[in-house]
C-alpha positions as CSV (number, residue, x, y, z in Angstrom):
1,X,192.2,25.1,60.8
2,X,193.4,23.7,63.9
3,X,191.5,20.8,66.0
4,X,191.2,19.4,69.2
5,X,191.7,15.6,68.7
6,X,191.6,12.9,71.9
7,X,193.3,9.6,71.7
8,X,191.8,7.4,74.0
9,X,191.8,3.6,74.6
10,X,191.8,1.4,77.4
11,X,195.6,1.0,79.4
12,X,198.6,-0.5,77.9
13,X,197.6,0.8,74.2
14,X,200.7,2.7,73.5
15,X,199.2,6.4,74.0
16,X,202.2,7.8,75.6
17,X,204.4,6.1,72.9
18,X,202.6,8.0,70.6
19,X,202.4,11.3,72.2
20,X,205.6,11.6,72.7
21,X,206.3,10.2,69.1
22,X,204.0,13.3,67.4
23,X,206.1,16.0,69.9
24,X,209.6,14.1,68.5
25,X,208.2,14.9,64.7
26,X,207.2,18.7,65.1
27,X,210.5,18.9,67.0
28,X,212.3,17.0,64.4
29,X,211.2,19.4,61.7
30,X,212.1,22.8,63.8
31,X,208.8,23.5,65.0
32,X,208.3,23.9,69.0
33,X,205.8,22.0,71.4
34,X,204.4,22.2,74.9
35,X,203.4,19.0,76.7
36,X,201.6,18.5,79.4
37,X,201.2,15.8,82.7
38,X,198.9,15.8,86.0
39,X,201.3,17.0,88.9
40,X,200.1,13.8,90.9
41,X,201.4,11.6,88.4
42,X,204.6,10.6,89.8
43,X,205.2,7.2,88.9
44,X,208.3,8.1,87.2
45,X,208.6,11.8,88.8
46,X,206.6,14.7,88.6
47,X,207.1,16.2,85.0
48,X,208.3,14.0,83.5
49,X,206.1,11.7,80.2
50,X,207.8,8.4,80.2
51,X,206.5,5.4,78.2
52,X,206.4,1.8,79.0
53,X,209.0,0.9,76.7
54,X,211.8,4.0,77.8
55,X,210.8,7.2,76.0
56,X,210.6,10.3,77.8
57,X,210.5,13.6,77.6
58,X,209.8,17.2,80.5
59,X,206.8,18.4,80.8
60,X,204.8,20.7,82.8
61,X,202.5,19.4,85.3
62,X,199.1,20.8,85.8
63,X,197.3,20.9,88.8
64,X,192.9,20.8,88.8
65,X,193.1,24.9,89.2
66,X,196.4,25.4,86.2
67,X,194.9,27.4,83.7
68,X,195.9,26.3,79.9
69,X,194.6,29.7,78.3
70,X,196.4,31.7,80.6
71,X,199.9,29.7,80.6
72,X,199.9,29.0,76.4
73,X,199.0,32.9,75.6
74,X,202.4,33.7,77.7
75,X,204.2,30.8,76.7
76,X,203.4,31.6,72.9
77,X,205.0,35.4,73.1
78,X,208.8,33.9,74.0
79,X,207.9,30.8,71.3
80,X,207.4,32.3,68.0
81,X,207.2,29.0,66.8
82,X,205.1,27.1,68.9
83,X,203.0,24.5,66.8
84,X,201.4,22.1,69.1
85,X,199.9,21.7,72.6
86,X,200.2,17.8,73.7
87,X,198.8,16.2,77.2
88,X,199.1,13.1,79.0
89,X,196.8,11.5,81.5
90,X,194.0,13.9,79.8
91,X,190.8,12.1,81.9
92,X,192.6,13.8,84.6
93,X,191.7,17.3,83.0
94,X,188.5,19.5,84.4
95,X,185.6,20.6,82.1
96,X,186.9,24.2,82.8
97,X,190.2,22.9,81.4
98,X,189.1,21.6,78.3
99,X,186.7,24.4,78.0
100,X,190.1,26.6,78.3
101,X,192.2,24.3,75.4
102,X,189.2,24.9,73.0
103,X,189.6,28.5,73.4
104,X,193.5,28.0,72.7
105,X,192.6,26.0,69.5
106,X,190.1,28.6,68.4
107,X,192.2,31.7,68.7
108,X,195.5,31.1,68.6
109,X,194.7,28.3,65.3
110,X,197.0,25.6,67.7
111,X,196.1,22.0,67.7
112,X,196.0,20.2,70.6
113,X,196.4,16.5,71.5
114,X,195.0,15.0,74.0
115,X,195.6,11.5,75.1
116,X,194.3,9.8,78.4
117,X,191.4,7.0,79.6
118,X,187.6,7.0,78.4
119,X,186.5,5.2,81.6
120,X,187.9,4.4,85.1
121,X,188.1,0.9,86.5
122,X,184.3,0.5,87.5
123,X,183.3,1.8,83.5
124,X,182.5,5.2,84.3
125,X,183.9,8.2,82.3
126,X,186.8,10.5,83.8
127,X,185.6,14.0,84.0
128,X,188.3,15.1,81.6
129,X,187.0,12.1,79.2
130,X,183.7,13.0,78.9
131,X,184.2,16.5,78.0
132,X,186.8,15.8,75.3
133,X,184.7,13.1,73.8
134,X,181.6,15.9,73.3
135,X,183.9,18.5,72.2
136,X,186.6,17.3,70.2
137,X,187.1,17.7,66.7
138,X,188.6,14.0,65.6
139,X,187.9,11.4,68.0
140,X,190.9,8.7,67.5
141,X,190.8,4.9,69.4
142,X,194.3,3.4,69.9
143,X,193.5,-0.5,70.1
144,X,195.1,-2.9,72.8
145,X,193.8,-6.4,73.8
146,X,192.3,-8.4,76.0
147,X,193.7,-12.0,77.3
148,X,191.2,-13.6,75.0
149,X,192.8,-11.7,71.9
150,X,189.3,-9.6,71.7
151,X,189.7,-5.8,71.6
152,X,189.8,-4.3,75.5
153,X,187.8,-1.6,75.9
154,X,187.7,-1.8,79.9
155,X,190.6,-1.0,82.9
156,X,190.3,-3.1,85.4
157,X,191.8,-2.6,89.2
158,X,193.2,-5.5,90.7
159,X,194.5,-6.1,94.3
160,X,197.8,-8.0,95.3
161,X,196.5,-11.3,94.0
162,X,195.5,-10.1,90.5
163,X,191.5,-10.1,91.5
164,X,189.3,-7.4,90.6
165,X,188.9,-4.7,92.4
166,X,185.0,-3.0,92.7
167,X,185.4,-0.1,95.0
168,X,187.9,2.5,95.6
169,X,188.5,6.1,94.7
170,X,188.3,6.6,91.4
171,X,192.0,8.1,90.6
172,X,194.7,5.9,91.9
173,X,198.2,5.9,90.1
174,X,199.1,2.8,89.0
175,X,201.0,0.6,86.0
176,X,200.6,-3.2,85.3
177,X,201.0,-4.0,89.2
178,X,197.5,-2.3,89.4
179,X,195.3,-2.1,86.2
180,X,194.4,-4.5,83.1
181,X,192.8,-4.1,80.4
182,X,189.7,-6.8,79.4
183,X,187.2,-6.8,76.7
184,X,184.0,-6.1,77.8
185,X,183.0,-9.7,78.5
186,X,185.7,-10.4,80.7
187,X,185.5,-7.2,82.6
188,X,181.5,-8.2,83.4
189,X,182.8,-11.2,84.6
190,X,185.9,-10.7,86.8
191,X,188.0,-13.0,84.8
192,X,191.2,-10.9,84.9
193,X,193.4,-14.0,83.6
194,X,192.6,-16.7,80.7
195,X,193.2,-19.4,83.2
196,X,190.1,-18.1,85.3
197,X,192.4,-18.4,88.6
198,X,191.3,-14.8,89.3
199,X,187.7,-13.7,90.5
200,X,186.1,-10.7,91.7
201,X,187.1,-9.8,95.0
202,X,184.8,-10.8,97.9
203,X,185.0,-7.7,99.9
204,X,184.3,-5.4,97.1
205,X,181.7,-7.7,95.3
């Protein structure tokens, strides 16, 4: 039977890498995939999944009001062989949304991947995140690290100058220039570098 599985991890943890890596092996063995991106992810441009270390691949981008149900059930009557639903950036999806890729799994028997954030710089859960961690079948943690070499659980915001940021709107697009991943120590403690130059901001503190 099919599941809904989330990958999740803090930034920098190779999710992307291995989303598109799961889409290359269904399509390597003749079976057909749909992937997914939020439209308002353009680092790159908008449909496109690109990875950190130069993979790539289309994809549609999904707005807050796309509906998955709707799209899949037409997309699956002109691909016969359409074995896997994969999305990016999946903190970024609604708790209608997820409610809607459930419904896929359960009656058209298609797994879907979901890979994306547990928490947003300040430690709170994504909307898209909280829903797939109470609903999904397999919960799977992709492991990156910390300055220290301890496990990072936390994305942190940074300013200009590499100090940590405590306010803001809670979805900003952004890559290594913006967002780095501590342990939980760390994170409590603003040190976003092992040499301890870098301390929480003073206007956001």
């Amino acid at each position: 039977m099919a599941k809904l599985f989330f990958y999740y991890s803090a930034m920098n943890a190779g999710k992307t890498t291995s989303l598109l890596q799961s889409s290359y092996n269904y399509q390597e063995r003749g079976m057909s995939t749909l992937t997914f991106t939020p439209d308002f992810d353009n680092r790159y441009e908008a449909g496109k999944i690109a990875s950190r270390i130069g993979l790539q691949c289309e994809a549609y981008a999904f707005s807050r009001e796309f509906n998955f149900y709707d799209y899949i059930a037409h997309q699956k009557k002109t691909m016969p062989n359409l074995k896997c639903v994969l999305i990016d950036e999946a903190q970024f999806l609604t708790k209608t949304q997820v409610q809607q890729l459930c419904q896929v799994i359960d009656e058209f028997n298609l797994p879907v991947l979901c890979y994306g954030l547990r928490t947003d710089f300040l430690g709170e859960l994504f909307e898209g995140s909280r829903y797939l961690l109470g609903w999904a079948d397999e919960l799977i943690e992709l492991k990156t690290i910390c300055h220290c070499g301890r496990k990072a659980t936390m994305n942190t915001r940074v300013n200009e100058q590499g100090q940590m940021l405590k306010e803001g709107a809670q979805v900003e697009i952004g890559g290594n220039d913006r967002y780095i991943s501590l342990c939980r120590k760390h994170f409590s403690e603003g040190l976003t570098y092992p040499d301890g130059k870098c301390v929480i901001d003073v206007k956001a503190a």
